[in-house]
C-alpha positions as CSV (number, residue, x, y, z in Angstrom):
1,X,3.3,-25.2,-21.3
2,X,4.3,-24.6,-17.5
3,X,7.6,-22.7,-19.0
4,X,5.1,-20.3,-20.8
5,X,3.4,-19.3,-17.9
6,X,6.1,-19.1,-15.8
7,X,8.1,-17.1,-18.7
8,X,4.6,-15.1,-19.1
9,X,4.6,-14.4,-15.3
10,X,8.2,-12.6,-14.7
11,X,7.7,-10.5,-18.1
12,X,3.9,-9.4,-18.0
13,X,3.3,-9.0,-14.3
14,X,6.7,-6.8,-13.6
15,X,5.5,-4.7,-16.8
16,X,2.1,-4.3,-15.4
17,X,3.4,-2.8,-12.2
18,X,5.3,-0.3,-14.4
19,X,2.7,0.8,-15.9
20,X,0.5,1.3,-13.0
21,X,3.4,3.2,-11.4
22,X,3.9,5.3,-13.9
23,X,0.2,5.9,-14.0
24,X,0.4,6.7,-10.1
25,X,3.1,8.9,-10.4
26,X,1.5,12.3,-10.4
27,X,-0.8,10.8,-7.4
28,X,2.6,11.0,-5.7
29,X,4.0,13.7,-6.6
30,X,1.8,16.2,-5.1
31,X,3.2,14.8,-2.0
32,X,5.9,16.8,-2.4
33,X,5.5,20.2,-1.4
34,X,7.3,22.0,-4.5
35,X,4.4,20.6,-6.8
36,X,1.7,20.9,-4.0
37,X,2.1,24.7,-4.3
38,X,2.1,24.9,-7.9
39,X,-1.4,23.3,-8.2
40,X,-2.0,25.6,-5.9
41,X,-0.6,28.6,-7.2
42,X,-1.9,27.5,-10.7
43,X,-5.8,27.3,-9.3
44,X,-5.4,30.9,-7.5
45,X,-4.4,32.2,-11.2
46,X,-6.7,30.2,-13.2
47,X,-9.9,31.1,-10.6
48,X,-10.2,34.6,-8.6
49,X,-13.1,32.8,-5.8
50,X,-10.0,30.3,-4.6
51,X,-9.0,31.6,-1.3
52,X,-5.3,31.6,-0.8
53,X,-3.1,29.3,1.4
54,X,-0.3,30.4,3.8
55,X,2.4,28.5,1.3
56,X,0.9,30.6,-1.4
57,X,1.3,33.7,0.7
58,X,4.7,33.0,1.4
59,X,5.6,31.9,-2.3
60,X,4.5,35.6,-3.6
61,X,6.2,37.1,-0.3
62,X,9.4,35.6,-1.8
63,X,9.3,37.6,-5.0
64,X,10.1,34.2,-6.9
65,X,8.5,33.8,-10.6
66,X,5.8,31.4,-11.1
67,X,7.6,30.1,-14.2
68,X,10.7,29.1,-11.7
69,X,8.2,27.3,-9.5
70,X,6.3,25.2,-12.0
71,X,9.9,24.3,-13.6
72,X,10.9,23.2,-10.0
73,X,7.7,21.2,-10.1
74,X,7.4,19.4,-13.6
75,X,11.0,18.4,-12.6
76,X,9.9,16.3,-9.3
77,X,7.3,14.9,-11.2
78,X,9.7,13.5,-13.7
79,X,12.0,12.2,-10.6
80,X,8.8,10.6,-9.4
81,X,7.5,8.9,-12.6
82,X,10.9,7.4,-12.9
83,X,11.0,6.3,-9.3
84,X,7.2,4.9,-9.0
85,X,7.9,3.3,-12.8
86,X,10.5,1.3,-11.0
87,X,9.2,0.6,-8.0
88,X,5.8,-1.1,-9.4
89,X,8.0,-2.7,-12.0
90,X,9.8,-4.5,-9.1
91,X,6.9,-4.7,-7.0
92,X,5.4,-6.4,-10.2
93,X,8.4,-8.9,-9.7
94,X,8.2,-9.7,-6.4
95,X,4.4,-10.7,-6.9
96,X,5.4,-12.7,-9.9
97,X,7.8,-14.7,-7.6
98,X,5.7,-15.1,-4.8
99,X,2.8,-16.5,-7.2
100,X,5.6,-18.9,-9.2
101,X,6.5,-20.3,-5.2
102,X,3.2,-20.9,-3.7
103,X,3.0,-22.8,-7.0
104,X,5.8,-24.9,-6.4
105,X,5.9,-28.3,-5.1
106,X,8.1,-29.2,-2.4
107,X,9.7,-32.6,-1.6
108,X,9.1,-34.0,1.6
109,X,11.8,-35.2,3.9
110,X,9.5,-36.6,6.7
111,X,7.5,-38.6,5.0
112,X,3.8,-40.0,5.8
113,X,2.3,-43.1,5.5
114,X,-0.3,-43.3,3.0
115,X,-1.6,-46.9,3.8
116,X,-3.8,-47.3,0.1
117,X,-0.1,-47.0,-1.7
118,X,1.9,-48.0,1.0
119,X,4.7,-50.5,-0.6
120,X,6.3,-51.5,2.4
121,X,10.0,-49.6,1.1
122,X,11.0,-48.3,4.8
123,X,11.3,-44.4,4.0
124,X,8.7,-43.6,6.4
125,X,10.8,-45.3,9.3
126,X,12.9,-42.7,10.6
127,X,10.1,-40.8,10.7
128,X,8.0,-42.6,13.2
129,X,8.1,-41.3,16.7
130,X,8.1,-44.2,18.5
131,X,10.9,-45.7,16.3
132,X,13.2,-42.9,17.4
133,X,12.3,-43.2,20.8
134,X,13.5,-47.0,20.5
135,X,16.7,-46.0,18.4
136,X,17.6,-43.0,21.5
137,X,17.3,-45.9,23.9
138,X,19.2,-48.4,22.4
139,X,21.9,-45.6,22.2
140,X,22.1,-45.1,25.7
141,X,22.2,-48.8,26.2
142,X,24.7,-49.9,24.3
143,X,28.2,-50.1,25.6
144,X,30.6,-47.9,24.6
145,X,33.8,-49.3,22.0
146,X,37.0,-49.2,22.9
147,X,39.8,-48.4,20.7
């Protein structure tokens, strides 16, 4: 049962963040100045009452074709769905991993006592301050061997 769930985990949640990536990519696309300006140039041709921008000034000053500008555009978005697709893919991942090791239990090596179970078996010992403050000083007291 725990296999499923982990096995569930590293597939579903690193597809989820695909999708929402790829769902986000236009978001950032229009981050990027080439497809900034088309949206822009496209809602100046689509609607008379939008005022132009500087950019859009400076696109038409260019004497460049609109068609050239949306091609430049539509290709960053591509770029950008494959890049965002990825990214919440791994991003996906990472949470998956990070969920699957706050799951995990550890195994102690300083161990506590737990008086209700305790069986008397010693592992707790080493552990105990005051036993290694009597171990350090029975180091230091002890004469030294000679070869």
């Amino acid at each position: 049962m725990r296999k499923a769930v982990v096995l569930l985990l590293i597939v579903v949640l690193p597809v989820l963040g695909a999708l929402a990536g790829k769902r986000a990519a236009p978001v950032f696309a229009r981050a990027h100045y080439a497809v900034h300006l088309a949206d822009q140039v496209r809602l100046e041709a689509a609607d008379s009452d939008v005022e132009t921008t500087l950019e859009s000034d400076a696109f038409r000053a260019q004497g460049r074709e609109r068609e050239d500008l949306f091609a430049e555009a539509a290709a960053v978005e591509r770029e950008f769905v494959l890049g965002t697709t990825v990214f919440g893919a791994w991003c996906g991942l990472v949470f998956a991993l990070r969920i699957l090791g706050l799951n995990r239990t550890r195994r102690r090596e300083i161990y506590e006592i737990n008086y209700d179970s305790c069986l008397s078996c010693g592992r707790c010992f080493l552990s105990c301050p005051r036993e290694r403050l009597r171990l350090d000083e029975l180091k230091g007291r002890r004469p030294a061997r000679e070869p």
